[in-house]
C-alpha positions as CSV (number, residue, x, y, z in Angstrom):
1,X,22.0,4.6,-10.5
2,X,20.8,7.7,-9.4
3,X,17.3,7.7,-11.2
4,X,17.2,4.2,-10.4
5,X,16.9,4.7,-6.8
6,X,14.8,8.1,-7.1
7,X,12.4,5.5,-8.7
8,X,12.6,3.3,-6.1
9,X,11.4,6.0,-3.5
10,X,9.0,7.4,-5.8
11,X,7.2,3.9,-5.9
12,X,7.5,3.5,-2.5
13,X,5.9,6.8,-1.4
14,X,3.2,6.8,-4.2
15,X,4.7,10.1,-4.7
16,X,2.1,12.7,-6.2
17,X,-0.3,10.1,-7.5
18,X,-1.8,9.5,-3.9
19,X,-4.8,11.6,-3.1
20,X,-4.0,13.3,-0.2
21,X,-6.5,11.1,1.7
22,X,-4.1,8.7,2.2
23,X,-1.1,10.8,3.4
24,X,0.3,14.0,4.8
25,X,1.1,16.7,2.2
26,X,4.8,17.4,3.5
27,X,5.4,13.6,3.5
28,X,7.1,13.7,0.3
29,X,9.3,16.7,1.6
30,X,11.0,14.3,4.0
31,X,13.8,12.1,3.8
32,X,13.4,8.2,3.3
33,X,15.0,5.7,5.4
34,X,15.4,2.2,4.3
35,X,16.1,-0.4,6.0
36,X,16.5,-4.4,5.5
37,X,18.8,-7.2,5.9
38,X,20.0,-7.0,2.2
39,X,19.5,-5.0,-0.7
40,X,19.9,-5.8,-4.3
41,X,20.0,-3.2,-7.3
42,X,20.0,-4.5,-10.6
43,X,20.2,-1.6,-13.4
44,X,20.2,-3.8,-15.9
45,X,16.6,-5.4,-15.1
46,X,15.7,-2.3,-13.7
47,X,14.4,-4.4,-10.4
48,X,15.7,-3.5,-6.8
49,X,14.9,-6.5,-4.1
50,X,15.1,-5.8,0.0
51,X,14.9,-8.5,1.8
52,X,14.7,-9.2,5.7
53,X,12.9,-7.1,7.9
54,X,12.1,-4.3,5.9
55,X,11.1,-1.1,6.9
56,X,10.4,2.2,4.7
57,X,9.8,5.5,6.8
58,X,9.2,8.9,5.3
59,X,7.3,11.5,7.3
60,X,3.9,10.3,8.5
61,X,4.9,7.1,6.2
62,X,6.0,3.7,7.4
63,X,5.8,0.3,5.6
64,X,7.7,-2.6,6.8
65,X,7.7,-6.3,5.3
66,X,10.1,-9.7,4.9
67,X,10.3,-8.6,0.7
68,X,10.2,-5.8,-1.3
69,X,10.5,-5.4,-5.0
70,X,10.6,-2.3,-6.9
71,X,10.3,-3.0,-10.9
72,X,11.3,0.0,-13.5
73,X,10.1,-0.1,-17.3
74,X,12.6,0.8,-20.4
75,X,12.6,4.4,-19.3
76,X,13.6,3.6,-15.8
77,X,10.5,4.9,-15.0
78,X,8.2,3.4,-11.9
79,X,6.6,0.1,-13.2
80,X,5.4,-1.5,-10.2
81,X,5.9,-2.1,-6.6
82,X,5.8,-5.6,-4.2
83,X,5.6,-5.4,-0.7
84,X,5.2,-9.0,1.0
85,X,5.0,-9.8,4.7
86,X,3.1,-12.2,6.9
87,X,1.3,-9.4,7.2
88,X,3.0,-6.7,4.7
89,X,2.1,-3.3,6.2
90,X,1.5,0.1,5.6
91,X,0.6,3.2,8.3
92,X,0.1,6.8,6.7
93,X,-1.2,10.4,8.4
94,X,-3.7,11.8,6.3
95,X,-3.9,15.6,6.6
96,X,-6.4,17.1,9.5
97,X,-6.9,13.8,10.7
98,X,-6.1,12.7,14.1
99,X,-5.5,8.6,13.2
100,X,-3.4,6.9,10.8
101,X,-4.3,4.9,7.9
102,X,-3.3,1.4,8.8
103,X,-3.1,-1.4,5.8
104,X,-2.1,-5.0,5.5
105,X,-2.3,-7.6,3.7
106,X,0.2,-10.7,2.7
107,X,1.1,-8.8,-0.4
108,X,0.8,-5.3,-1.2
109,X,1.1,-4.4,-5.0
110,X,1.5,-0.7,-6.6
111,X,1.0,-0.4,-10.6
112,X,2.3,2.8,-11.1
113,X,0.8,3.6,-14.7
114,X,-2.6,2.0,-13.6
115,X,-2.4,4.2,-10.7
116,X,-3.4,1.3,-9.0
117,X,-2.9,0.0,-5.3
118,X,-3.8,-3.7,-4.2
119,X,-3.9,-5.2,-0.8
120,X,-4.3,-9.1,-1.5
121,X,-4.6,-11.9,0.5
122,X,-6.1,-11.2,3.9
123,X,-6.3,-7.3,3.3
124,X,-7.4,-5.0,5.9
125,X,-7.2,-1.3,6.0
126,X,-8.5,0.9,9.5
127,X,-8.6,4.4,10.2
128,X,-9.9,5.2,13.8
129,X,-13.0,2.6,14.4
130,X,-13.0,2.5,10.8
131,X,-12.5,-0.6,9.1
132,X,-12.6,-2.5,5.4
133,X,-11.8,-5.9,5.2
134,X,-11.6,-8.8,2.3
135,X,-9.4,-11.1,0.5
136,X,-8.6,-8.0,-2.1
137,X,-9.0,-4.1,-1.4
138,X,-7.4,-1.8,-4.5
139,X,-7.4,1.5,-4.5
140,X,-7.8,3.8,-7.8
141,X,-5.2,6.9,-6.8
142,X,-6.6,8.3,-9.7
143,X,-10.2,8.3,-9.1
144,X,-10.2,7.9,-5.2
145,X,-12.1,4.9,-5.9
146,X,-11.9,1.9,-3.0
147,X,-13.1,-1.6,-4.0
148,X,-13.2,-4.8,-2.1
149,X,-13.9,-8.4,-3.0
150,X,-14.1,-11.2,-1.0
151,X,-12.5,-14.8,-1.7
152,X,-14.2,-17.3,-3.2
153,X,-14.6,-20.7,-0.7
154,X,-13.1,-23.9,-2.1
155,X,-16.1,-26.6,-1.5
156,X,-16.7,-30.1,-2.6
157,X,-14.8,-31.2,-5.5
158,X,-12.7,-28.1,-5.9
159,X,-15.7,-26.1,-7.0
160,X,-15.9,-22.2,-5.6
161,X,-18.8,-20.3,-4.4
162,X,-18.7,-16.8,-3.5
163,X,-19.5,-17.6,-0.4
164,X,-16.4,-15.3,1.3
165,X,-17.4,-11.7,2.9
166,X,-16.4,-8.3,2.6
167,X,-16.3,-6.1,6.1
168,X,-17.1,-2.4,6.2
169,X,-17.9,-0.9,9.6
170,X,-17.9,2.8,9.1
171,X,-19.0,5.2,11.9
172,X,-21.3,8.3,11.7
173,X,-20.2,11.5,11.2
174,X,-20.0,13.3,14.3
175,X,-22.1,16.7,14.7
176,X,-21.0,19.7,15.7
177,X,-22.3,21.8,18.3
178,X,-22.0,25.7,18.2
179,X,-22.5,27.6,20.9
């Protein structure tokens, strides 16, 4: 039960596989708080649902949602991670930065041996004045690697185009003065 649940907070935190862009180094030296209407832990399947207003904090990180799922392989090892909300979010402190990484999207996935984070449907990640926006955003925790991709418009007949856009708006990098 034990490693079940240190699973669980390892998948929810990213722990260690998240380049320290995206959060506070002492984050993972703080205790998690979870919180949710219900909560389900099945060893067997190695799966743990929350439902209801959830809401993860550790440190600089908070994610809250209506669902989350937590999946474990054979080895009750992290397998992967749903977060769903209407929007599903995520806020982080990166260190030496004065704003928060804010994320959200309708479904947030983590694939923990892909090192792999997804923001689908409606995704949107900020920090500051910063923004990138699309239908998908994942991030490679690996290779620090961000990719967006926009969503294909239905048009006549069912056919798609790739009409959809992504949205950067990233500002300059402010100079600094010496005296």
């Amino acid at each position: 039960m034990k490693k079940l649940i240190d699973a669980t907070f390892a998948a929810l935190l990213l722990g260690g596989s998240c380049s320290p862009l995206w959060a506070l180094s002492t984050d993972s030296e703080q205790p998690i708080e979870i919180e949710a209407d219900f909560a389900e832990l099945d060893e067997n399947e190695g799966r743990t649902i929350y439902t209801g207003n959830v809401i993860v904090v550790q440190g600089s990180i908070r994610m809250n949602g209506d669902r989350l799922r937590v999946n474990l392989d054979d080895d009750n090892d992290l397998k992967e991670v749903f977060l769903e909300g209407e929007p599903a979010v995520f806020k982080q402190r990166p260190d030496n930065s004065e704003n928060d990484i804010v994320g959200n999207a309708l479904l947030i996935e983590y694939h923990a041996k892909e090192n792999l984070l997804h923001l689908i449907d409606k995704a949107r990640v900020t920090r500051g004045q910063e923004l990138f926006e699309g239908h998908r955003i994942s991030y490679d925790t690996d290779r620090s690697i961000i990719t967006a991709r926009s969503q294909p418009q239905t048009g006549e007949g069912g056919t798609t185009s790739g009409s959809g856009r992504v949205h950067v708006i990233l500002q300059p990098k402010k100079k600094t003065t010496t005296e």
